[in-house]
C-alpha positions as CSV (number, residue, x, y, z in Angstrom):
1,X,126.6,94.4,118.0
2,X,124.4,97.8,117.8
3,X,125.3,99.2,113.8
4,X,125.1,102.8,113.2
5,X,122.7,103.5,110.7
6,X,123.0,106.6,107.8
7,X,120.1,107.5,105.6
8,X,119.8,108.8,102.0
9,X,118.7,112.8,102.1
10,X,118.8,114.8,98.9
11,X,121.2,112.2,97.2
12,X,123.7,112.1,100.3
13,X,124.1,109.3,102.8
14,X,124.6,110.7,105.9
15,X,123.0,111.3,109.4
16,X,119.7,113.2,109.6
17,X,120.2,116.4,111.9
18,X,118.0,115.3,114.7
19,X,118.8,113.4,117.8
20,X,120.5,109.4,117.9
21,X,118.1,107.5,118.9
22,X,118.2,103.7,118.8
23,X,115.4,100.5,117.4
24,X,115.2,97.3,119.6
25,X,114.9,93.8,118.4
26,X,111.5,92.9,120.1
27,X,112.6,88.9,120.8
28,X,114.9,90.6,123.5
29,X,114.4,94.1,124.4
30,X,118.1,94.2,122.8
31,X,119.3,97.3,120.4
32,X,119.7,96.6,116.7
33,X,120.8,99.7,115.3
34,X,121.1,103.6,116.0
35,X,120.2,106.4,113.9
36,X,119.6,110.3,113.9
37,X,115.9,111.5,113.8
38,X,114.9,113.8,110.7
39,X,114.3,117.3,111.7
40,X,111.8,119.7,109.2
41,X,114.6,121.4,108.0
42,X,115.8,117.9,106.7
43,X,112.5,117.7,105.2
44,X,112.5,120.9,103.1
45,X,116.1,120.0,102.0
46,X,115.0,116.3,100.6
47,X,111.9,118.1,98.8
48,X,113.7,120.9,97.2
49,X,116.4,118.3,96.0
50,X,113.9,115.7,94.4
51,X,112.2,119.0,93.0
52,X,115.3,119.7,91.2
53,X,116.4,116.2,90.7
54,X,113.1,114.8,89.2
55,X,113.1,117.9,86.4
56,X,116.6,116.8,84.9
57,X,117.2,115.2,81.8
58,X,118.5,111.9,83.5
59,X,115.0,111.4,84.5
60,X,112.3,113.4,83.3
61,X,114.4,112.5,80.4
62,X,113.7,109.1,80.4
63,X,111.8,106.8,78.1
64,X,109.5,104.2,79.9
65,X,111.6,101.3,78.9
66,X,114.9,103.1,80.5
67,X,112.3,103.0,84.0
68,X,111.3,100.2,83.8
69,X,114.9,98.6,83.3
70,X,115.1,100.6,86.3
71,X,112.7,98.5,88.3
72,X,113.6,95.0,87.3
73,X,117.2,96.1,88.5
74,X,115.5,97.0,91.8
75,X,113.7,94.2,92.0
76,X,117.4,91.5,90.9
77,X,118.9,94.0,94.1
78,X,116.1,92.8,96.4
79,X,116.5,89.4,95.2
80,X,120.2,89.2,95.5
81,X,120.2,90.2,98.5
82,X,117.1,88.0,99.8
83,X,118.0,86.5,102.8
84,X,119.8,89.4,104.6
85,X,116.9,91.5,103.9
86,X,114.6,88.9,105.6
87,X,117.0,88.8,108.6
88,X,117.1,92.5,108.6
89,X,113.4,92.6,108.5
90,X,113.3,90.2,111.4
91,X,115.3,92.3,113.6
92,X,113.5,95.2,112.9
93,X,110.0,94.1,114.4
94,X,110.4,90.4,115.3
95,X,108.0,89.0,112.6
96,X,109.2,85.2,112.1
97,X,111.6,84.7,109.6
98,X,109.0,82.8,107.4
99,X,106.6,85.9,107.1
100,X,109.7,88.1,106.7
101,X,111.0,85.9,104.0
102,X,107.5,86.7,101.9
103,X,107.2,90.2,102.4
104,X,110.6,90.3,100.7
105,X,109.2,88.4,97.8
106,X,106.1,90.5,98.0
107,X,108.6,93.4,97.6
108,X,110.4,92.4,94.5
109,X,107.5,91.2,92.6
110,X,105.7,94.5,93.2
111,X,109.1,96.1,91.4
112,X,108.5,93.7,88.7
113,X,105.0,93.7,88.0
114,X,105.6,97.9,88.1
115,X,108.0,97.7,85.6
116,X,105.5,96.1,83.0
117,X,102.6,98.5,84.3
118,X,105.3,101.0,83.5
119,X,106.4,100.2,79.9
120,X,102.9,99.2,78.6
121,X,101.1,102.3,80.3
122,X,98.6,103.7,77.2
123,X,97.5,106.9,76.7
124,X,94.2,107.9,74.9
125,X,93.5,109.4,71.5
126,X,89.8,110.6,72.3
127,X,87.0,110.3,69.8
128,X,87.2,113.7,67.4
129,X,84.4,115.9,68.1
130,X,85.5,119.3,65.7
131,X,88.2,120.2,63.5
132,X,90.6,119.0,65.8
133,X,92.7,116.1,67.3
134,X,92.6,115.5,70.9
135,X,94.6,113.3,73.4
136,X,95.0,112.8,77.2
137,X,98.0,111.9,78.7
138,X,99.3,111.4,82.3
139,X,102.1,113.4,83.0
140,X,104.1,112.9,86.9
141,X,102.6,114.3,89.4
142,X,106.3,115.4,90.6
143,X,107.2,115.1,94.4
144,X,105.3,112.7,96.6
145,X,105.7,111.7,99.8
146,X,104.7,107.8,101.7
147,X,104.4,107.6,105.3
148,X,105.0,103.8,106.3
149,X,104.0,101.6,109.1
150,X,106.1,99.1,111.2
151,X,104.5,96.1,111.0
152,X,104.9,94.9,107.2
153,X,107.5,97.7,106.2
154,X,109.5,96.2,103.5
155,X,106.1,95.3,100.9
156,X,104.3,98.8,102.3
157,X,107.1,100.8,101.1
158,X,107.4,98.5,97.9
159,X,103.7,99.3,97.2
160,X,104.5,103.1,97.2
161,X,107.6,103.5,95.7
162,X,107.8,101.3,92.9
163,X,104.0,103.0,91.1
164,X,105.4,106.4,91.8
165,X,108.9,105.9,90.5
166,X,107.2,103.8,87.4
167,X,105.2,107.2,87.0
168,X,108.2,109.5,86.9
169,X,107.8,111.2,90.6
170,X,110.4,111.3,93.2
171,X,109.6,110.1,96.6
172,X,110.6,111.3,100.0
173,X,109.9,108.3,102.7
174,X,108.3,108.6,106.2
175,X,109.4,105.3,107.5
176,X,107.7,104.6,110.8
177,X,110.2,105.6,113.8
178,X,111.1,102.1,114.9
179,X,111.5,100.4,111.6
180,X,113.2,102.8,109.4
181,X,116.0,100.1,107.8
182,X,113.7,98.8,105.1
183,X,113.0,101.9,103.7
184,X,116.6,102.7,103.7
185,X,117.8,99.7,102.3
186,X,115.2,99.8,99.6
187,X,116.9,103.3,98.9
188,X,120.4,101.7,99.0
189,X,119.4,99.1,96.1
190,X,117.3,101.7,94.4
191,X,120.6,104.1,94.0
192,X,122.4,101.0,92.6
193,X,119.6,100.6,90.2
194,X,120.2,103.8,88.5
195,X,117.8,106.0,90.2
196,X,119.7,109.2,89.8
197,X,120.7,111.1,93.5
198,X,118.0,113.1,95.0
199,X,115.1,110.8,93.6
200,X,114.6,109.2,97.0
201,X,115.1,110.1,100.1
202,X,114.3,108.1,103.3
203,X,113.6,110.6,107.1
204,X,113.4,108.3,109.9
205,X,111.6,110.0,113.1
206,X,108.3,110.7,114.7
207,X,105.2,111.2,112.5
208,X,104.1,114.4,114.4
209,X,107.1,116.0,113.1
210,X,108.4,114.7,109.9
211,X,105.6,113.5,108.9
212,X,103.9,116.4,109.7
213,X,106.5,118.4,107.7
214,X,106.1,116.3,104.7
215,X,102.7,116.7,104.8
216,X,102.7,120.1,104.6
217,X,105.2,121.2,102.6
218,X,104.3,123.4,99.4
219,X,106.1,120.9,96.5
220,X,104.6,117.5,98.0
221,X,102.0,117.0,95.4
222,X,100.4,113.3,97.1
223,X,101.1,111.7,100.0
224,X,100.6,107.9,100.4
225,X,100.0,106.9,104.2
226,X,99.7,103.6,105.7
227,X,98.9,103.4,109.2
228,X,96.5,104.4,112.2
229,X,92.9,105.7,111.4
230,X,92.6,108.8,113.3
231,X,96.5,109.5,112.1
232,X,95.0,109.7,108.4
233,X,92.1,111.5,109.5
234,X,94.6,114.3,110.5
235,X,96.6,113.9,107.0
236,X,93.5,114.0,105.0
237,X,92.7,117.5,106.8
238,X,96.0,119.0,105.6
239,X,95.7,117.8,102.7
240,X,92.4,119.0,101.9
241,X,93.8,122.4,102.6
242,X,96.0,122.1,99.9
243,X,93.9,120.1,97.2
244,X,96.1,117.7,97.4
245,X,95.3,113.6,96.6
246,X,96.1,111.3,98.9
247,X,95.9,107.4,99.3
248,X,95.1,106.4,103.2
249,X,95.1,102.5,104.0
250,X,94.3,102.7,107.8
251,X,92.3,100.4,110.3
252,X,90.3,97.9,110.1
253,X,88.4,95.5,112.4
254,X,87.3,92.5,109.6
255,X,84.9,90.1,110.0
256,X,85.1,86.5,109.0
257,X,81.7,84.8,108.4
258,X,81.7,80.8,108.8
259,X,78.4,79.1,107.1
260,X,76.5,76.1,107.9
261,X,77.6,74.5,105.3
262,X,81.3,75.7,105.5
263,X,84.4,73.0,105.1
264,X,85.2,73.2,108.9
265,X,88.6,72.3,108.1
266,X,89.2,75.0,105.9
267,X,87.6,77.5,108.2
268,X,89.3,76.7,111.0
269,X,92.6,76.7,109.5
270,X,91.5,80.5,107.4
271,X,90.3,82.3,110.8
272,X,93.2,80.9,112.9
273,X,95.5,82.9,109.9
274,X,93.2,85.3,109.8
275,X,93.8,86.6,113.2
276,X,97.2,84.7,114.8
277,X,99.2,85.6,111.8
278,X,101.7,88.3,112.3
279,X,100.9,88.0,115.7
280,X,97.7,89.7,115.1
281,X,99.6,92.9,113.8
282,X,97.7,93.5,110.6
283,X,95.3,96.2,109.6
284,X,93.1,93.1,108.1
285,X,93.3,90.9,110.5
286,X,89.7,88.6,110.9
287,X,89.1,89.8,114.4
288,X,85.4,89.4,114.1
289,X,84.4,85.6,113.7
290,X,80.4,85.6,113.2
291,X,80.2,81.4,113.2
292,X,76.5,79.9,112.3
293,X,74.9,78.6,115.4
294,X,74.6,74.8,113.7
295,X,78.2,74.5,113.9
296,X,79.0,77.0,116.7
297,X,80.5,74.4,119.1
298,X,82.0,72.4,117.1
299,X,84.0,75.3,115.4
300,X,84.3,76.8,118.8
301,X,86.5,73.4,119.8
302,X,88.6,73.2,116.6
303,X,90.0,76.8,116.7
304,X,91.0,76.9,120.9
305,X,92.6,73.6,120.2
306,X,94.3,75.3,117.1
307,X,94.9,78.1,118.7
308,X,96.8,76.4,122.1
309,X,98.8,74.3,119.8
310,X,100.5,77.5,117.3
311,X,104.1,77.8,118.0
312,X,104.9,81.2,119.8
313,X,108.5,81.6,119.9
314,X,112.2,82.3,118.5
315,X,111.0,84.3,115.1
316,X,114.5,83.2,113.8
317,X,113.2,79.7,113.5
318,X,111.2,78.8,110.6
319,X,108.6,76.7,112.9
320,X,107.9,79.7,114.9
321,X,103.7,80.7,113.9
322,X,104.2,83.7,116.3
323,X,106.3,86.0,117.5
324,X,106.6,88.6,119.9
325,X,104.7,92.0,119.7
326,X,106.3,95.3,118.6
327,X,107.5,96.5,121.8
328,X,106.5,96.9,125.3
329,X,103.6,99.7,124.9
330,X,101.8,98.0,122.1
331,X,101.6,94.8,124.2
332,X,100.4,96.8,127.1
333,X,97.6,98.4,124.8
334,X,96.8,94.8,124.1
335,X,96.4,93.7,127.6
336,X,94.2,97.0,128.4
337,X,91.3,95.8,125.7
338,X,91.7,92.1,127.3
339,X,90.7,93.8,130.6
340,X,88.2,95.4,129.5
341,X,86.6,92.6,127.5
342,X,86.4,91.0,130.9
343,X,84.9,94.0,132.2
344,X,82.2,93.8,129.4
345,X,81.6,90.8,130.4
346,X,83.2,88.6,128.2
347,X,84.6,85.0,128.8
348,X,88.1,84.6,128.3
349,X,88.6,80.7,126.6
350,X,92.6,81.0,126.0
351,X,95.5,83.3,126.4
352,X,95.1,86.7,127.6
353,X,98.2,86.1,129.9
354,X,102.1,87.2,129.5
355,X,103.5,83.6,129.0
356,X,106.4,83.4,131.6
357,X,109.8,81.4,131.4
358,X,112.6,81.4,129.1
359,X,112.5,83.2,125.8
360,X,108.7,85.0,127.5
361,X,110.6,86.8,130.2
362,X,112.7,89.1,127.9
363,X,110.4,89.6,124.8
364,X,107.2,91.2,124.0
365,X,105.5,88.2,123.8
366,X,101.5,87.7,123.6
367,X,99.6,83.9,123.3
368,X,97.0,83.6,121.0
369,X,93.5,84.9,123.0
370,X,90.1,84.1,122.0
371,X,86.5,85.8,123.7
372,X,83.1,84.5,123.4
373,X,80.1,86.1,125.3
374,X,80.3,89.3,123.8
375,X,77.8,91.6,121.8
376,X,78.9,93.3,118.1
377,X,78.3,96.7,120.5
378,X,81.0,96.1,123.4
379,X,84.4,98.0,122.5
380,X,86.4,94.4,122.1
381,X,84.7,93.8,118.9
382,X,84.1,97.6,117.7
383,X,87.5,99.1,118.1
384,X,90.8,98.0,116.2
385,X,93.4,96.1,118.9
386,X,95.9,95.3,116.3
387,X,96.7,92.0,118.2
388,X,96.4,88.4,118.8
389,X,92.6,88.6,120.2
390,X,89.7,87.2,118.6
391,X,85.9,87.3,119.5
392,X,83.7,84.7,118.4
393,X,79.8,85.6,118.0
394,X,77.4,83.1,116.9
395,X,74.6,84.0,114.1
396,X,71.4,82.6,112.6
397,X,69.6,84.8,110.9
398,X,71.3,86.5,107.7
399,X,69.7,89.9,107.8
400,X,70.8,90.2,111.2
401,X,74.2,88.7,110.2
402,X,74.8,91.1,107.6
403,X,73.7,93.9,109.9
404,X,76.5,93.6,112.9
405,X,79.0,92.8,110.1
406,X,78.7,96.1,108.8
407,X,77.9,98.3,111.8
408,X,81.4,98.9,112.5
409,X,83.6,102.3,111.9
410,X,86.1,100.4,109.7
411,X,85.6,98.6,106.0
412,X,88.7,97.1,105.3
413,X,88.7,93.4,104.1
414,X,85.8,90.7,105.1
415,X,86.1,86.8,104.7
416,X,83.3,83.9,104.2
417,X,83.0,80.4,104.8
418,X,80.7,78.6,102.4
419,X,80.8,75.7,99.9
420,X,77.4,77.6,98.1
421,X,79.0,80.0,95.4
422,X,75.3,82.0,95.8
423,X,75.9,82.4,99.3
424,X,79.4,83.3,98.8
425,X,78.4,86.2,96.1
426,X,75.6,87.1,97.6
427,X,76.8,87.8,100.9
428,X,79.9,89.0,99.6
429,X,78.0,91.6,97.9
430,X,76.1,93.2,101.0
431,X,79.4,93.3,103.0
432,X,80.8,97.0,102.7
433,X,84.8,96.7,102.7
434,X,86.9,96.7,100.3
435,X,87.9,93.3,100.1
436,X,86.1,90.3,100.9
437,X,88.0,86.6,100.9
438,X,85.5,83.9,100.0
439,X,87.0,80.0,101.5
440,X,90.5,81.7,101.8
441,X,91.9,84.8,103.7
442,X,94.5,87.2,103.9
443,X,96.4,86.4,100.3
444,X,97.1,89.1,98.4
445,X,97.7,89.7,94.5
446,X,100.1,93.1,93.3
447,X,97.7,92.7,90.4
448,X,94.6,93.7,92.8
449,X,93.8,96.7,93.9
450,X,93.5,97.0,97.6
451,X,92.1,99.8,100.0
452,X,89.1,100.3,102.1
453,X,85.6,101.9,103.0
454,X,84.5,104.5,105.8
455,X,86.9,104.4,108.5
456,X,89.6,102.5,106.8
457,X,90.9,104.7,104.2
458,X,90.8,106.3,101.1
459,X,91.8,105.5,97.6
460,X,94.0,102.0,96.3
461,X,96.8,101.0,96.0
462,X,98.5,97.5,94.0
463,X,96.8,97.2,90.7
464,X,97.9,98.7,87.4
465,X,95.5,101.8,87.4
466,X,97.5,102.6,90.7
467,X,100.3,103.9,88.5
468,X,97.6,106.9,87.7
469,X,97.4,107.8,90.7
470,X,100.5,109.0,91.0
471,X,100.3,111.1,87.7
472,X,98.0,113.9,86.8
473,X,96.1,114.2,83.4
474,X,96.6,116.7,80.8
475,X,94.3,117.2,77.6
476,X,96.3,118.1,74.5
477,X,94.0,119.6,71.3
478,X,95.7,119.9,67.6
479,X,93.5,122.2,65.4
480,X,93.1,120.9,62.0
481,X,90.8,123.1,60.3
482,X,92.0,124.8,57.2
483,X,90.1,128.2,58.0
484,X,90.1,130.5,60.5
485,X,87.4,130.3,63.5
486,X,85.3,132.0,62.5
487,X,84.3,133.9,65.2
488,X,87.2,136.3,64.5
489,X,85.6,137.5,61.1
490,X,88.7,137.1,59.3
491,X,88.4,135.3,55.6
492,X,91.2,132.9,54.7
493,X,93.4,134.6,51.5
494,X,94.0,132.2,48.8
């Protein structure tokens, strides 16, 4: 049964004013829920509302403890509500029920660990210089906005509101078009928290127009954006125009590095993750594997025979390794780079077929696909798929290694195989992204900051300095001289 879905603008639940439109589960093709688009002039209402809303007592007001009570409430909603949300999640973009089960733990502790960042944020007392007393403090920066993707939504959106509201902004949401209901339900348990009306607000719809809207508009004071490269490039431009920070996590196209003397085992099982997780739909995805040419072959066997045997299937059932794609155009973007790694050249040693049959026929489904033969230059190995497609490219000499590793647009995350801790920091060290996994891959810490180089963003995000980013500093001085400058001329009377 398709539900009818409201959303939260400027403390009201209720349609947005653009047209119904509906999001598909992608297991089936089949419709999950139905919602009205945002329009800009929902946009201007949900800023001028958390304008207003974020300047009264009953939350500018607040002490830090009173947020962060705020936040572990949030983060008790998410967890009392754990299972639905995973479901939820599921339906939304047909990520097995195990990953969706994580990202909803993801979500909660990043409420949690917020609430302490919040509550034992210090400000300075700086050294005295004169005859005076000076401070700094961070102050909200006041409205933000985040702009969301679809593949991870529930933890992307967790990562942006929970630092902003721990700062004292209100947020205005961007969801991506076809998985708004995380951000909405995040709103829904956020309300029941005690966020005050008008804090939050959630516009579902195309990025080109809300978005676009949000991004523009006079009292946004940051955005925080998650998604496609030349997407940010275009948000960093209007944003420059304004002076205005921003955080932008975009693309990435990671390379994994496995050493002579890696633990095969390990590697295998780290680079099959790496890339077949989340079907491949993950900014760091190891898309890159540069293996030593020692143990090319022998790798080479282990991960097709790992790859044939993950479970691609049902993402209801908690064996399922994969599940289907987002929808129908993002698989056949996928299929276009497959082509034209054939064209390039390339040898095709699994997948890169539909699978057919059953369950295959009426989702978006995509096998695990693996490439050898191909040079760092062709455009399978230079350009982000955001799929289940791996290239493997033997190595031998480090300088050379290093080299292809980094000549790439993007700089998001890196991994390395060793059992040599030199090797590990030293190559480690001459990779330029912003995070690099030694004997491990894709695990994440709220603790850590995260963000990229070049190509793949701007700024961080997770982390306790994150909270800072969403304030802005201001520099207090208390004179206590017991004259008069003297500058003026005038003598103190006794």
């Amino acid at each position: 049964m398709t539900e009818h879905l409201k959303t939260l603008i400027a403390g009201q639940w209720r349609d947005a004013s653009g047209p119904q439109y509906s999001t598909e589960y992608p297991f089936d093709a089949s419709a999950v829920a139905t919602l009205h688009a945002a329009t800009v002039a929902d946009v201007d209402e949900a800023v001028q509302a958390a304008q207003a809303a974020r300047l009264k007592p009953g939350w500018a007001g607040l002490k830090v403890n009173e947020r962060a009570a705020i936040l572990h409430r949030i983060a008790a909603g998410i967890r009392a509500r754990f299972e639905e949300l995973a479901q939820l999640q599921r339906l939304d973009n047909g990520k097995p029920i195990t990953e969706t089960r994580g990202l909803v733990a993801s979500a909660a502790g990043t409420f949690q660990y917020f609430a302490a960042v919040c509550e034992t944020f210090e400000d300075a007392v700086t050294p005295q210089r004169g005859d005076y007393l000076s401070m700094s403090l961070h102050e909200p920066l006041g409205v933000v906005g985040a702009i969301t993707p679809w593949n991870s939504p529930i933890a992307s959106e967790a990562q942006k509101m929970a630092p902003a509201l721990a700062a004292g902004c209100a947020m205005v949401f961007k969801p991506a078009e076809i998985t708004p209901r995380m951000a909405i339900e995040l709103a829904r348990i956020a309300e029941a928290a005690g966020v005050p009306p008008g804090i939050i607000s959630v516009l579902p719809g195309k990025g080109s127009l809300v978005g676009d809207a949000l991004v523009r508009h006079p009292l946004v004071k940051r955005i925080a954006f998650t998604g496609g490269t030349s997407v940010g490039l275009g948000i960093a431009k209007l944003a420059a125009e304004k002076f205005m920070p921003v955080s932008l996590e975009l693309g990435g196209k990671s390379p994994t590095i496995v050493c002579a003397d890696a633990d095969l085992d390990h590697a295998v099982a780290g680079v099959l993750y790496g890339i077949f997780s989340s079907s491949g739909e993950s900014c760091i995805a190891g898309s890159r594997a540069f293996v030593h040419a020692s143990v090319y072959d022998e790798f080479k066997r282990r991960v097709l025979a790992g790859a044939r045997a993950l479970r691609v299937g049902d993402p209801s059932l908690a064996a399922t390794q994969m599940g289907p794609l987002v929808s129908g155009s993002h698989r056949a973007g996928i299929e276009r780079y497959v082509q034209l790694g054939l064209d390039e050249g390339g040898q095709l040693l699994t997948g890169g077929r539909r699978p057919k049959g059953g369950i295959y026929d009426a989702g978006y489904f995509y096998p695990p696909t693996v490439f050898e033969g191909l040079g760092n230059d062709a455009r399978l190995c230079r350009e982000e798929i955001f799929g289940p497609v791996l290239a493997l490219l033997p190595w031998s000499d480090e300088t050379d290694l290093i080299a292809q590793c980094n000549d790439n647009d993007y700089g998001l995350a890196s991994g390395i195989w060793t059992r040599d801790y030199k090797t590990a920091l030293r190559l480690g060290r001459a990779l330029d992204t912003g995070t690099v996994w030694i004997n491990t891959y894709k695990v994440f810490s709220i603790s850590t900051p995260f963000g990229g180089t070049k190509q793949s963003g701007m700024g961080r995000e997770k982390g306790k300095a994150s909270i800072a980013e969403y304030m802005t500093q201001k520099s207090y001085y208390w004179g206590t001289n017991e004259s008069p400058m003297p500058w003026a001329g005038l003598e103190t009377t006794k």
